[in-house]
Each structure stands twice: as structure tokens, then as C-alpha cells.
C-alpha positions as CSV (number, residue, x, y, z in Angstrom):
1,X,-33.6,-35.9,-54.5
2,X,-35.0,-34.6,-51.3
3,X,-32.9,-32.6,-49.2
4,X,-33.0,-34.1,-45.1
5,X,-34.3,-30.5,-43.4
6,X,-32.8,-31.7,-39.9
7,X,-29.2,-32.3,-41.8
8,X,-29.9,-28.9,-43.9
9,X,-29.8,-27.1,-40.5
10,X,-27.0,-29.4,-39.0
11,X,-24.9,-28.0,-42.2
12,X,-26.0,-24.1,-41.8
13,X,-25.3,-24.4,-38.1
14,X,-21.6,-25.9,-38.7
15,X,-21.0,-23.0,-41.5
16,X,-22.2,-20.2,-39.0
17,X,-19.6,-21.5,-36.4
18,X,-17.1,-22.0,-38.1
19,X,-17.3,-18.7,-39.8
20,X,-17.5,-17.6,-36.0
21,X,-14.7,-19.1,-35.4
22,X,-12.9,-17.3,-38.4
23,X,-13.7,-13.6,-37.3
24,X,-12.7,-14.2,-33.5
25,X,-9.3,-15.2,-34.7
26,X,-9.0,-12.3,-36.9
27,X,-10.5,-9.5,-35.2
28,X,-7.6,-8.8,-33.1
29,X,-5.3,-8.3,-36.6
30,X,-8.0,-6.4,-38.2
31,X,-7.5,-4.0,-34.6
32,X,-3.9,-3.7,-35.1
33,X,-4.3,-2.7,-39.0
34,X,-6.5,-0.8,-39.1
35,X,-7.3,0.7,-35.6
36,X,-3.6,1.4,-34.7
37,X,-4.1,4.1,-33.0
38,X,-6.6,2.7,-30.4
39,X,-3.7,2.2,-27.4
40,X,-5.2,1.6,-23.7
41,X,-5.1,5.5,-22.9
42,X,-8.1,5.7,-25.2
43,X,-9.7,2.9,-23.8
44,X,-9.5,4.7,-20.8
45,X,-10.3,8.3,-22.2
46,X,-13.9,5.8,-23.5
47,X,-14.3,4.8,-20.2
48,X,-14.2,8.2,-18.6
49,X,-16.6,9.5,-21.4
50,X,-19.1,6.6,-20.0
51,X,-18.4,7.2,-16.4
52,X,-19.4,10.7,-16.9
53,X,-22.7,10.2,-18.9
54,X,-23.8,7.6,-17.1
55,X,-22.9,10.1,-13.5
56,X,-25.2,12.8,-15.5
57,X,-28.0,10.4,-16.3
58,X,-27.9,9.2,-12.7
59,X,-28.1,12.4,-11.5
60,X,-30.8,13.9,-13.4
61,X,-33.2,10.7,-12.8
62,X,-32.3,11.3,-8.6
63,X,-33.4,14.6,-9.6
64,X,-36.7,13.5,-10.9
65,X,-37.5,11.9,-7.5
66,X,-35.8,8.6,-8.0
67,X,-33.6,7.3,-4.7
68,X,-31.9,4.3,-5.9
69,X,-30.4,6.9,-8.6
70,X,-29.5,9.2,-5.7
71,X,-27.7,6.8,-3.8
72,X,-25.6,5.8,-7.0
73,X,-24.8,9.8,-7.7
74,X,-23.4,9.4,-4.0
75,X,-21.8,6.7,-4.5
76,X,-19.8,8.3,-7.4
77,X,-18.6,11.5,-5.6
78,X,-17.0,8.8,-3.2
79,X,-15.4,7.1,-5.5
80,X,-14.7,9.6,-7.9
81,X,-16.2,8.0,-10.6
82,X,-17.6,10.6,-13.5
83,X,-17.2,13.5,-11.3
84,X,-14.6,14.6,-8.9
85,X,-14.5,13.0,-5.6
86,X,-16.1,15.4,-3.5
87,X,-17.5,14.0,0.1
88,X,-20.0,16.9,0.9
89,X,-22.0,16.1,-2.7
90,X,-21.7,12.5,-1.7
91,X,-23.1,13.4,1.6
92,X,-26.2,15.8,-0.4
93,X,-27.1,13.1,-2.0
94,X,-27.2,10.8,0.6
95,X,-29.6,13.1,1.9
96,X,-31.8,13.4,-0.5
97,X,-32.4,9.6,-0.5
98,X,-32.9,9.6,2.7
99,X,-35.7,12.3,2.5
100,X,-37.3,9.9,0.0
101,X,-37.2,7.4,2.6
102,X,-34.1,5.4,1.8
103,X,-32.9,3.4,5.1
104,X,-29.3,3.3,3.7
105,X,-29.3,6.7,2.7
106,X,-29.8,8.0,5.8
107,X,-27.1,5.3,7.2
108,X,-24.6,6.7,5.1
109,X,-25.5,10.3,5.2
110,X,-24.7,10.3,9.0
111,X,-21.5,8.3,8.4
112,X,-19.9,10.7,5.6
113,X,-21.1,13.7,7.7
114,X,-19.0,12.2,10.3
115,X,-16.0,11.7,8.1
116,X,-16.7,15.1,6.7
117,X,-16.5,16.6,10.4
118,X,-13.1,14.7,11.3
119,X,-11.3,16.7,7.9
120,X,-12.8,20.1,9.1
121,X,-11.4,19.3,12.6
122,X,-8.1,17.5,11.5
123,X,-7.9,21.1,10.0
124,X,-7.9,22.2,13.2
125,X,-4.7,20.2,14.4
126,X,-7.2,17.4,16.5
127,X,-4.9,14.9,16.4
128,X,-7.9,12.1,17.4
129,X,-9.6,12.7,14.0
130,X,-6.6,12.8,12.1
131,X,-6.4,9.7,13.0
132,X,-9.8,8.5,13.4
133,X,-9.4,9.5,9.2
134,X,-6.2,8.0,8.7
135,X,-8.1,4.9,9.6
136,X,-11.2,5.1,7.9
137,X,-8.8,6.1,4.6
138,X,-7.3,2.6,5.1
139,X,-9.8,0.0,6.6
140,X,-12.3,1.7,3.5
141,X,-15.3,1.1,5.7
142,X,-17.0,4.3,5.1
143,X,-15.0,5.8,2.5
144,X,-13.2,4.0,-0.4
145,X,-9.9,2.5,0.7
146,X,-7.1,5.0,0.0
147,X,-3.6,4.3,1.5
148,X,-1.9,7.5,-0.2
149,X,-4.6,9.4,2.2
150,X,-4.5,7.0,5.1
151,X,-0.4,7.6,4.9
152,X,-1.2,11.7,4.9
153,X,-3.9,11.5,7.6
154,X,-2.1,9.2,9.8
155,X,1.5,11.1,9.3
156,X,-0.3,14.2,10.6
157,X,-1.7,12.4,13.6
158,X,1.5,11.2,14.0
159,X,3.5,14.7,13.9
160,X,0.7,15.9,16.4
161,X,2.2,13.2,19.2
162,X,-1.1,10.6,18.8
163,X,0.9,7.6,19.7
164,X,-1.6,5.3,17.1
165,X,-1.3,7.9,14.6
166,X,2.6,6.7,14.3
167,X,1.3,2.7,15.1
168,X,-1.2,3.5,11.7
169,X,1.1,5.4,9.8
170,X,4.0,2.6,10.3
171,X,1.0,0.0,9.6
172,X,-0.2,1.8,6.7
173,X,3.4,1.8,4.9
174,X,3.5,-2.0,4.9
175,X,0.1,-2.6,3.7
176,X,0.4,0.3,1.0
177,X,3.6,-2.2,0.0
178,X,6.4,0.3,0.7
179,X,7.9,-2.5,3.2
180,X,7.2,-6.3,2.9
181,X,5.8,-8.0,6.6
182,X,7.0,-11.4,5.4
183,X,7.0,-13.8,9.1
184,X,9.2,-16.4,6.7
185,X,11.4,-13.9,5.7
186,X,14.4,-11.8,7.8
187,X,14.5,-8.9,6.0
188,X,17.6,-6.2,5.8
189,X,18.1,-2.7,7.2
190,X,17.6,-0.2,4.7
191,X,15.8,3.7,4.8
192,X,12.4,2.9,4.3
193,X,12.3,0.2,6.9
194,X,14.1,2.2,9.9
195,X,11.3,4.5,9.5
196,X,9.0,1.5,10.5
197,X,11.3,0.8,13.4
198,X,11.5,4.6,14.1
199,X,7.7,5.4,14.3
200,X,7.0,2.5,16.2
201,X,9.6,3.5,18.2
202,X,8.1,7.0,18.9
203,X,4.6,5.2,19.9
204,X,6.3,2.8,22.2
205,X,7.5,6.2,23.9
206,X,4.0,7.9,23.9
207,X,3.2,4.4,25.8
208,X,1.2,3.0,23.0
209,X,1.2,-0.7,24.2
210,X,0.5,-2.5,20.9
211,X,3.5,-0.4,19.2
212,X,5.6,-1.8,22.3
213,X,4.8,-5.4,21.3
214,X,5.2,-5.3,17.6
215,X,8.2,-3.3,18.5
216,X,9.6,-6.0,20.4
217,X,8.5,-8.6,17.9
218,X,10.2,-7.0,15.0
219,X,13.6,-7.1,17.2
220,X,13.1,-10.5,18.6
221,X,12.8,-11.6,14.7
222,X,14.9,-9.6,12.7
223,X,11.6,-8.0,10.9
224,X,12.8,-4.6,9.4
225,X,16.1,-4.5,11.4
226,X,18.7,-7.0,12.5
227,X,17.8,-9.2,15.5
228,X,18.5,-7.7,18.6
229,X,17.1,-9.6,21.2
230,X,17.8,-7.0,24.2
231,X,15.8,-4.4,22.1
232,X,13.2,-6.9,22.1
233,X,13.2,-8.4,25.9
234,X,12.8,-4.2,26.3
235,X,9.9,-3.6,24.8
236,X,8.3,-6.7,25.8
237,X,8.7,-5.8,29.2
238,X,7.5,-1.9,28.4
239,X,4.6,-3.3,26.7
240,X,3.3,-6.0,29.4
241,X,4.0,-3.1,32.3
242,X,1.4,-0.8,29.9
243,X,-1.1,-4.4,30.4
244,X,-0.4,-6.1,26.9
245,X,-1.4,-9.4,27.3
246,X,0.5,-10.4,24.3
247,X,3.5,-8.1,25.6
248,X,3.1,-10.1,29.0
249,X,2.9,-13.6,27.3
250,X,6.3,-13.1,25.2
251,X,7.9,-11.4,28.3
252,X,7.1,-14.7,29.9
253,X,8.0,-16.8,27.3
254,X,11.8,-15.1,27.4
255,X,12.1,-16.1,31.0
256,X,10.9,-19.7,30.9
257,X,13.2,-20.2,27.6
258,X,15.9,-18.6,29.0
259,X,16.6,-16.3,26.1
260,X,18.7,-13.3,26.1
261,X,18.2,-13.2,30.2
262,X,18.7,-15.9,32.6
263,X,16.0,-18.9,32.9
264,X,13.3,-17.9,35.6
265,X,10.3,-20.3,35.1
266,X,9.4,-18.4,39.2
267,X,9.3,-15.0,36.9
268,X,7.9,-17.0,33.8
269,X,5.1,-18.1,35.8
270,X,4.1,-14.7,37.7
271,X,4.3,-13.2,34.2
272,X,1.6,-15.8,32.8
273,X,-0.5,-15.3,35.7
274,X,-0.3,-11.1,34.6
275,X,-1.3,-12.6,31.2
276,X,-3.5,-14.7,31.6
277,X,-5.7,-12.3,33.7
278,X,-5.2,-9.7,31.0
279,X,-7.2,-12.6,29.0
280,X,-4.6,-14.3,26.7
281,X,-5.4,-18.0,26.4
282,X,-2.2,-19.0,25.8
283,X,-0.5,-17.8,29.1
284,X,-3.7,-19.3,30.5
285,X,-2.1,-22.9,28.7
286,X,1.3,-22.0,30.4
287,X,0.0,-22.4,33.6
288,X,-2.3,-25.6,33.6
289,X,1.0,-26.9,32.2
290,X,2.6,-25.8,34.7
């Protein structure tokens, strides 16, 4: 009897799955009994181990003339990744793509020299690049997005009397998850969240503007401490006399609504007129409503 070749293959490809099938279930329980000791930490030692072979190999092959390699070695020193993160190497490498005529190289080789030059005059006790690094640290434009140095950069600014180095640092503790901005949710005094209040507080008083009005908005919701509408009326009117046009437009809003000072809509309205000049559309709506 003649074997079918086309049902001789169906049958060998059915046996080779299903014995695939059979060592993916039990590959994990071979792990466990016989590779015990391979826990995540090795995993991770591996991955280092890679990182920094593959950072040696990229580096000699820039070495040998190659740009693209050279703009990877950078890359590493800035992230850290199979070497320490070091900005001056990044900034040598960038370099030394660029002399090979790599656009980007040179791009980047001006930006990190840049950065480089803010930490050498943050040094200094320049409060501008303290925070001018506080900001790079946590948009992550330039360098890799780091809040733990955003937080140091910014505090220092802030300790210097830079007004948006307190505005960043207060920023920087919310978004690094210290504090939770929840708009649905009031949330309860506590330590960590009068600081907030406090260091926007302090840039309010340096005559930081935007600080006034988040200020104000915290207070007039109960973000980070209890509502306290006065606080709020306060430093919306601080912020709109510094030209806020969203400080203006709340201001505003307060008078027309009647809430926590006495309904005005003759105030309300020369308020939206400040507002809308200072080019906020919806004070602009106010008045053609009006």
C-alpha cells in the first residue's frame, strides 16, 4: 500500500507541533528544577554583561571610523547604559561624529555642551541654570528624563530665590508621584503636600505669576490643602495684577459668580476686558456674552 506523500507531511507537521506544544508547557518547570538559582537579579547581572560588550564593541567600531557607532557610544554615556553616565564622553563622542560629518552629531554635541556648561555654572550658585537643568532633567529633551535630578536641580534653584525654580521643584514632586494632582479628587493636608502649597507659596512671593494662579487654584479647590476660598480670591488677584491672563479670567469669574466676595459683574467685566487683552479666549467669550 502506497503511502499519500501530501498526508505523510500533514502527519510529520501535526507531530512536530504538538511536540512544540509539549516543551513550551514544560520549559518553565524544567527552569524551576533545575535552574533554581536563576532569580531576576541574574537576569539583570546578564543584561549588564551585554550592555557592557555590546558599549565596547560600539566603541571600538566608532573608533575604526564608523559614525553611526559613535553616535550610539554617546548615546550610552547619556543613558548610562554599559558604562557610567558621564555627559562630557557623551559630548566626545558626539563630536567625533560630527567630524565625520554626522548632522545629528553635531546637533547634539552643541546641546550636551550646553547642558554640560549649565552644571559647571549651577556650581557656581547661577540660579538661572540650575534651573534651566532642573528642567531639561525633567522634560528629558536633551538629556534622559530623570526626576530624582530634576528634584536636586530645581531645589537648588529654588534655595537660590529663582521663583520657577520653586514652581519646578513643586511641579517636579507631583509628576515624580510624591503627591497625586487628581482634578476629581479633594485631597487631605498632610507633610508632603504643604510643601507643594509652601514652595508655591514662596514663588507667588518672588512674583512668579503662574505659581500665583496654580496657587490660587489649589485653594479655590481643595488640591493639596483644604478649600479656602479667600486664599484663593488672593492669589488670583496677585496673579492677574502680575498680567496672568488665566489669573485675570478666574479673578473675573469670582466677581460675576459672586463667590467668596460680593457679585460685581461692573468689576467682572473690567477684569475680562484685562484678560481678554492679555489673550485668554475665554474672557474674550465673557464679554460677547455680555
Amino acid at each position: 500500500m502506497r503511502i499519500n506523500k501530501k498526508e505523510s507531511r500533514m502527519k510529520l507537521s501535526f507531530l512536530v507541533f504538538i511536540l512544540l506544544v509539549v516543551a513550551v508547557s514544560i520549559v518553565p518547570e524544567v527552569q524551576r528544577l533545575y535552574f533554581p538559582k536563576m532569580t531576576s537579579s541574574n537576569h539583570l547581572q546578564m543584561e549588564e554583561i551585554e550592555n557592557r560588550q555590546n558599549f565596547l564593541r560600539r566603541k571600538s567600531l566608532c573608533l575604526k571610523g564608523e559614525s553611526s557607532e559613535c553616535m550610539n557610544v554617546a548615546q550610552m554615556f547619556l543613558n548610562g547604559t554599559g558604562t557610567t553616565q558621564d555627559f562630557k564622553e557623551a559630548q566626545l563622542y558626539f563630536e567625533k561624529a560630527c567630524k565625520r560629518k554626522n548632522v545629528l552629531g553635531c546637533d547634539k554635541s552643541v546641546e550636551i555642551e550646553k547642558v554640560n556648561h549649565d552644571v559647571q555654572v549651577c556650581d557656581m550658585n547661577d540660579s538661572e541654570s540650575c534651573y534651566k537643568l532642573g528642567l531639561n532633567f525633567s522634560l528629558g529633551k536633551t538629556v534622559p528624563r530623570d526626576n530624582i535630578l530634576a528634584i536636586k536641580y530645581f531645589e537648588k534653584s529654588c534655595d537660590l530665590e529663582n521663583s520657577w525654580g520653586c514652581e519646578g521643584l513643586g511641579m517636579a514632586l507631583i509628576w515624580q508621584g510624591l503627591i497625586e494632582d487628581s482634578k476629581s479628587v479633594r485631597l487631605q493636608t498632610g507633610p508632603k503636600k504643604e510643601r507643594i502649597i509652601n514652595l508655591y507659596k514662596k514663588a507667588c512671593d518672588l512674583d512668579n505669576s503662574r505659581a500665583c494662579y496654580n496657587l490660587g487654584d489649589y485653594y479655590a479647590r481643595g488640591i493639596h490643602v483644604e478649600q479656602n476660598l479667600k486664599s484663593g480670591f488672593e492669589s488670583f488677584e496677585k496673579s492677574c495684577e502680575l498680567s496672568s491672563d488665566y489669573g485675570c479670567f478666574r479673578l473675573g469669574n469670582l466677581y460675576e459668580e459672586g463667590l467668596y466676595v460680593k457679585k460685581d459683574l461692573k468689576k467682572s467685566n473690567k477684569i475680562y476686558k484685562k484678560a481678554c487683552a492679555l489673550q485668554s479666549h475665554e474672557a474674550c467669550k465673557k464679554l460677547i456674552k455680555i
